[in-house]
C-alpha positions, 0 to 999 in steps of 0.5 A: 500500500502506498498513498500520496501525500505530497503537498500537491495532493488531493485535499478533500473530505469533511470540512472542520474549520475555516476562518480569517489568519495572519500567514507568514509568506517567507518573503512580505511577512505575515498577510491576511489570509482565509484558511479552510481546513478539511479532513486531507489538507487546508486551502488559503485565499488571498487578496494581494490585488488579484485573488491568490488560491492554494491547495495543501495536503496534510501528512501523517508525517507532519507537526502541529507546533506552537510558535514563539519569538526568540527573546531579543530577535526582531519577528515577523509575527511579533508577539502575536500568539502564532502556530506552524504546520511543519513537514520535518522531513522535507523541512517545509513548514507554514505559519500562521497567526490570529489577531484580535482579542481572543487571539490566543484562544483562537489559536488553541481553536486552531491548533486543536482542530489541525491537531485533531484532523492530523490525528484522523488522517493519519489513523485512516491510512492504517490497515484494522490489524492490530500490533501482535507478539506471536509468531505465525505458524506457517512462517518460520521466519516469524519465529524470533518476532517480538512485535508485529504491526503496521506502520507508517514509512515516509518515502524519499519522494513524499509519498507513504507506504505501509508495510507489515513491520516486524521487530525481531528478538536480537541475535548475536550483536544485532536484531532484525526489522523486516518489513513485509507486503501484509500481515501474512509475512508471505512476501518480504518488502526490506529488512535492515538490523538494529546494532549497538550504534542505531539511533531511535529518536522520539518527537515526543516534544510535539506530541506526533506519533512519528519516530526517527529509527537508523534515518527511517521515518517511521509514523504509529497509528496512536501515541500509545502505538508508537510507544509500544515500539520505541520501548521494544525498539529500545530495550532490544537495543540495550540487550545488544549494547550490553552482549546480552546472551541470545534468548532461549524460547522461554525467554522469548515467550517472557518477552512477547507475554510482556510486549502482547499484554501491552498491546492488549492495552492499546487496542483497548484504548483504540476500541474505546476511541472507536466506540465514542466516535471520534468524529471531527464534525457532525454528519451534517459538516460541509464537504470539499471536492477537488472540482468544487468552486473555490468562489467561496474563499473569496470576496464578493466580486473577486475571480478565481486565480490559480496559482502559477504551476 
């Protein structure tokens, strides 16, 4: 499985917010735009003397972040309460700030609703097959399989695919992460091996589910999945640090009890959410469609203009 999500992509689905912002351009400073914010991306309008329309599709590999001016250095937002929407790795980011006086409040609106529909949008890319520490019968490559599950890989071209990950326990000086076309592990994508000398580097700070391993971008379905790898990830690494001894098969069913009843907490929590219906708007919310008018950005009078390609 693999799905677009460069900026150039497809924006569409519900619609969750909309309303007048402040957005940092890179060039001019800030300028007032309309942003609609749907279920896949955002749209913003302009009016610079003609009518300035643009389409940007979210990724699960994008942050949510509050932004503050650093103490002392002049900034084009000022002291205007301002959050960003940053693409790491592409090194891409938007910022936007409102005015006003429930600026900050208004910002917080912002932040959770683009939060919110990150999360979603991330969360619809995944298969229904849950994270798992058995081995399967059929496949004697799963036998030394501490966790299995699907994640999310970041693409050098921008584009995301899914594959069936699998940590397996270590061996020797290093611990295998292979990554398969599906849950059956019939047909193998990758592999590489996790060593003393590997980095796994968390993005905790912005709440994201993403995590960093070896220069692979990586992106769990919840908080608490991605949490559930990076500890297996991490204390797989620690055995290899310290030349733990290869484990016996009654170690592996400790380990995979131990990794099998924390993702029995996570797929309780995932089927709570479920069950309370996490929905970003009523059934009665707007809709977006690619070949739908962008008139409704604009100013009374104003014509459509499409951006330069």
């Amino acid at each position: 499985r693999r799905y677009d999500t460069t900026l150039a992509a497809t924006v569409q689905g519900l619609q969750l917010k909309h309303g007048p912002l402040l957005m940092f351009d890179g060039e001019e400073g800030m300028h007032e735009c309309i942003l609609r914010l749907f279920s896949t991306g955002f749209l913003t309008a302009t009016a610079m003397g003609y009518a300035l329309m643009q389409s940007f599709a979210l990724s699960p590999f994008s942050e949510v972040r509050f932004v503050q001016a650093e103490e002392g250095k002049v900034c084009p937002f000022g002291n205007l309460p301002a959050f960003s929407l940053y693409y790491p790795g592409r090194s891409v980011g938007f910022i936007f700030a409102p005015c006003g006086e429930d600026a900050v409040m208004d910002r917080n609106r912002w932040v959770a609703a683009m939060s919110g529909a990150l999360q979603t949008f991330t969360r619809s890319l995944f298969p229904a097959c849950m994270p798992t520490a058995r081995p399967l019968p059929a496949v004697p490559e799963t036998f030394t399989r501490l966790l299995a599950g699907y994640l999310l890989r970041e693409e050098p071209t921008g584009t995301v695919a899914v594959p069936y990950c699998e940590l397996h326990a270590h061996r020797g000086s290093a611990a295998r992460f292979a990554m398969y076309e599906d849950e059956t592990c019939e047909r193998l994508e990758c592999s590489f091996y996790i060593r003393g000398s590997s980095t796994c580097t968390d993005r905790e700070r912005y709440q994201s589910c993403c995590f960093l391993l070896d220069g692979r971008y990586f992106c769990a379905r919840s908080l608490a999945e991605k949490d559930l790898w990076m500890r297996a990830i991490c204390n797989v690494r620690v055995k290899v640090i310290h030349h733990a001894p290869d484990p016996s098969e009654q170690d592996l069913e400790h380990f995979r009890t131990s990794v099998a009843e924390r993702a029995a907490q996570v797929q309780a929590a995932e089927e709570a959410a479920a069950a309370a219906g996490r929905r970003p708007e009523g059934p009665d919310a707007p809709t977006f469609a690619p070949s739908a008018a962008f008139a409704a950005l604009l100013p009374a009078g104003a014509q459509e203009s499409r951006p330069p390609p």
